[in-house]
C-alpha positions in Angstrom: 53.3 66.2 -100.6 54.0 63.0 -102.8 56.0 61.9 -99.7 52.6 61.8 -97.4 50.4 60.7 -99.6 52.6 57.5 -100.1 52.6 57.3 -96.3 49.2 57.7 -95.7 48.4 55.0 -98.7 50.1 52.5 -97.1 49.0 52.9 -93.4 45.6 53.0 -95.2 46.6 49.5 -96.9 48.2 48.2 -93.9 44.8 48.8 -91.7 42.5 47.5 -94.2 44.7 44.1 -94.5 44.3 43.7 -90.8 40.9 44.6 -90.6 40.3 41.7 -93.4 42.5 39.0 -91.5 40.5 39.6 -88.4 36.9 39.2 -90.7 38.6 36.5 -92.4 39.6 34.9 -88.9 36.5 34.6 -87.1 34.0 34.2 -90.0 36.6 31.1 -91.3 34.1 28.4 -90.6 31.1 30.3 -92.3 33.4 31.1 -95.2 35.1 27.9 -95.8 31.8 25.9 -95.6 30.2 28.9 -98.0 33.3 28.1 -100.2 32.8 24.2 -99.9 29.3 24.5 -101.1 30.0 26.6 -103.9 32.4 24.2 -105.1 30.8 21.4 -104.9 27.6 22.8 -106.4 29.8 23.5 -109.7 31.2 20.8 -110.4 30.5 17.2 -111.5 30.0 15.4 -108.3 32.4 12.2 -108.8 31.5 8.7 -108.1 32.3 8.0 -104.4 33.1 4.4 -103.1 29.9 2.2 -102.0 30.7 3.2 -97.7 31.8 6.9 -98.2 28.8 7.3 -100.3 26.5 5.4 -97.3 28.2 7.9 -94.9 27.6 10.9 -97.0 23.6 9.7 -96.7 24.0 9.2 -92.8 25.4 12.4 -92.0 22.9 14.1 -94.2 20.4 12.7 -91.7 18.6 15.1 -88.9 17.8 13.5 -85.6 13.7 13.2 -84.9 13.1 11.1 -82.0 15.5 7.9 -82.9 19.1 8.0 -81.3 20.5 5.2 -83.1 19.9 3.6 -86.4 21.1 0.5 -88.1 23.2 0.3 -90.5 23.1 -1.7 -93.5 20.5 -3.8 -92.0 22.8 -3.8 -88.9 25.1 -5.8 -90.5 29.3 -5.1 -90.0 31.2 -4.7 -93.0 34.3 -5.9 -92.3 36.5 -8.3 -95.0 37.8 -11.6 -93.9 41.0 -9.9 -93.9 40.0 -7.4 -90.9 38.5 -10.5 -88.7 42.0 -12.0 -88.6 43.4 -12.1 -85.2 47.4 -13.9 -85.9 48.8 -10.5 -84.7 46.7 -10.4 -81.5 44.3 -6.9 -80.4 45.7 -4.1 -81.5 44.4 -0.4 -81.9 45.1 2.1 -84.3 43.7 6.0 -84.6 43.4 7.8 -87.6 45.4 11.5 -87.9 43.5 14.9 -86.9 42.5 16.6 -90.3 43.3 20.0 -91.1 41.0 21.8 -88.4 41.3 19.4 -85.6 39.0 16.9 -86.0 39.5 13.5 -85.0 39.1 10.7 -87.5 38.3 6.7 -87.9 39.3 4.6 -84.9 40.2 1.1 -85.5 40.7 -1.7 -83.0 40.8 -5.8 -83.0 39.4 -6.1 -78.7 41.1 -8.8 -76.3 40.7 -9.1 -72.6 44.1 -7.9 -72.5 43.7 -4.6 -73.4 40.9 -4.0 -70.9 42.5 -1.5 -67.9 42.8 -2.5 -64.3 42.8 1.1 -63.1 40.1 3.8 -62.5 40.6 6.5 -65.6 42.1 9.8 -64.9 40.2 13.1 -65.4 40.3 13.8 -68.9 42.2 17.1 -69.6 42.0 17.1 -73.4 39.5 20.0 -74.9 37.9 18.6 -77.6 36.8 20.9 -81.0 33.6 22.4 -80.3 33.7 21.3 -76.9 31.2 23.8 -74.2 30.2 23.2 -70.6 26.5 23.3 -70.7 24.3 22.3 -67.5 20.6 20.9 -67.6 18.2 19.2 -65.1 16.6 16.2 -66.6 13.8 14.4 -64.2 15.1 16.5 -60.7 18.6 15.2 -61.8 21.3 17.9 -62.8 23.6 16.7 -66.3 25.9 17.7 -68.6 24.8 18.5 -72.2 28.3 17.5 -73.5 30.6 15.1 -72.9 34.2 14.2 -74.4 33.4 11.0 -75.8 35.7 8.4 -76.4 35.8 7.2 -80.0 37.2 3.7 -78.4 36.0 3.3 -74.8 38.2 3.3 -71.9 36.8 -0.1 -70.5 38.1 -1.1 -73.9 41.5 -0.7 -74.1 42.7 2.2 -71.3 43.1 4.7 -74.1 42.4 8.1 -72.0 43.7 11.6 -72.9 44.5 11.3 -76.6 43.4 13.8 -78.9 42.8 11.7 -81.6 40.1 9.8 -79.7 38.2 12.4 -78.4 34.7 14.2 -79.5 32.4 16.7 -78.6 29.6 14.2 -78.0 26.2 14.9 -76.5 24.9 13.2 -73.3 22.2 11.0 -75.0 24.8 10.2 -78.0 27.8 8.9 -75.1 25.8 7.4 -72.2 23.4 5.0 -70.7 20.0 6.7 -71.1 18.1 6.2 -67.9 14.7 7.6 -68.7 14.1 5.5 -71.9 14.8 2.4 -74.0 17.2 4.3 -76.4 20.5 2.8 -77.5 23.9 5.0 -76.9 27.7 4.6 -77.6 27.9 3.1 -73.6 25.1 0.6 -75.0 27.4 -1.5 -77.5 30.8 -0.6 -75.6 29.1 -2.1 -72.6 27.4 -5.4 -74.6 31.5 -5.6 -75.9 32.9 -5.1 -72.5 30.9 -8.1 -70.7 31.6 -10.2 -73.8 35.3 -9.8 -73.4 34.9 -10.7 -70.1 33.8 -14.2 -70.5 36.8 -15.4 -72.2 40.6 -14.4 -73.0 40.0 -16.2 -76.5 37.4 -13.8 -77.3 38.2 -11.0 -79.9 36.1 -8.3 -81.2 36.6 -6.3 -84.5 35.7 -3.2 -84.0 35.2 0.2 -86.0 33.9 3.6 -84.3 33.6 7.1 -87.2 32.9 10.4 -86.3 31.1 11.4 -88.9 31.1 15.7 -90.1 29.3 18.0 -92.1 31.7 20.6 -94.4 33.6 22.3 -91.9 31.9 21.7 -88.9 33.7 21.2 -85.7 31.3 18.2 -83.7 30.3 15.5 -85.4 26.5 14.9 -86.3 27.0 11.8 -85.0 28.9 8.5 -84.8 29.1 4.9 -87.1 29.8 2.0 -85.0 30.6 -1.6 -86.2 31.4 -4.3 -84.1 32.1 -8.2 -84.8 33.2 -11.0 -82.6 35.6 -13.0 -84.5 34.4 -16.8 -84.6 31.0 -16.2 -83.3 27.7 -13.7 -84.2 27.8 -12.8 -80.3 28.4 -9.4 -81.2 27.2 -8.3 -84.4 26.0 -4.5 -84.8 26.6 -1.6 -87.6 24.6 1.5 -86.3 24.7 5.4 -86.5 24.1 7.0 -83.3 23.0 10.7 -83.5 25.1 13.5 -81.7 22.0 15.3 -80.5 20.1 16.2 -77.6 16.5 16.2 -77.2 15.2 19.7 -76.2 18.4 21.4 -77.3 19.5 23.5 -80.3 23.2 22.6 -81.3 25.5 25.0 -83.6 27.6 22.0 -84.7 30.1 24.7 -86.2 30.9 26.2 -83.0 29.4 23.8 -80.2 27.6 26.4 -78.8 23.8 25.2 -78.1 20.6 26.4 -76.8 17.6 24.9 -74.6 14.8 25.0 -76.2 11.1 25.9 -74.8 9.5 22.7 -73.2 6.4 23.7 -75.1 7.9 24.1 -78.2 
């Protein structure tokens, strides 16, 4: 009898550790976020550097009606240091963090770097990342697109993780039905610049930019400075939203929301 009841104990414990890994599992992001505030609520919160600080205050932020918004007063914060262009272009991408999510990209932009061929179909899956259709003036789109933290046209950098976000249509691309700014907007102003001249460099600094534990970015901080000239000179924060839609930035998962709402 002893026997069986040991038995039956630790089936009993065995089922119950399972049924807790699962819970655990698929309720991780609501439980580390609940874990994050909790934290963070009881304890002193430290002094953070001048830009993480900024960023903390941008990513706080809920989109209204503006997609982009300066920065700063629109002005690049970049040292003397960074504008230095002895080495030539270069790019360099942050590490994935601990869930997935790709990081600061940073790049010095040459004619150089620009590709000559058309971009393959991208095959990475980005975090959050859901194929959502919507008409928008008789014209079928794609609520999300995997958005390039540095442009292709930019440097030829296609299918790498670390580059890659869950990014809204009206965040990534050209808006055609109004006068609102997008990532395409200031890699496009860059693009044409580069164009004019090989001399011509272009500091630039693109950060996706997270609440907690979430898995798409509530939007993006762009910085960009020709070197030598104010030609291109911008420090914005574009939103990762989508008028008319509802986004679960935890999970990507989004709804459309009544037109008459």
């Amino acid at each position: 009898m002893y026997s069986y009841n040991r038995r039956w104990l630790r089936r009993f414990i065995i089922i119950f550790m399972s049924v807790m890994a699962v819970l655990i599992f698929v309720k991780r992001d609501v439980i580390l976020n609940r874990i994050f505030n909790q934290f963070s609520q009881s304890t002193a919160a430290p002094k953070l550097p001048q830009h993480e600080d900024q960023q903390k205050k941008l990513v706080a932020q809920d989109f209204t009606t503006q997609q982009v918004i300066p920065v700063t007063n629109n002005q690049p914060n970049f040292t003397t240091s960074e504008l230095k262009i002895d080495q030539g272009a270069w790019q360099k991408l942050a590490h994935r963090d601990w869930i997935g999510r790709p990081q600061q990209a940073d790049a010095l932009l040459n004619q150089e770097q620009m590709p000559t061929l058309k971009r393959k179909k991208l095959t990475v899956k980005t975090p959050g990342y859901h194929v959502y259709r919507f008409n928008q003036n008789d014209q079928q789109d794609y609520l999300y697109n995997r958005s390039h933290l540095i442009g292709y046209q930019l440097t030829g950098l296609n299918n790498d993780a670390r580059n890659l976000v869950t990014g809204t249509r009206a965040m990534n691309a050209i808006h055609e039905y109004d006068n609102q700014g997008s990532m395409e907007t200031f890699e496009n102003q860059i693009a044409s610049y580069l164009k004019q001249s090989p001399k011509h460099f272009v500091r630039y600094r693109v950060t996706p930019l997270y609440r907690n534990v979430e898995r798409v970015p509530r939007g993006i901080e762009m910085a960009g400075q020709s070197v030598g000239d104010d030609q291109i000179k911008f420090h914005v924060y574009i939103f990762n939203s989508q008028p008319g839609w509802q986004i679960n930035y935890y999970t990507g998962t989004a709804l459309q929301q009544d037109k008459e709402n």
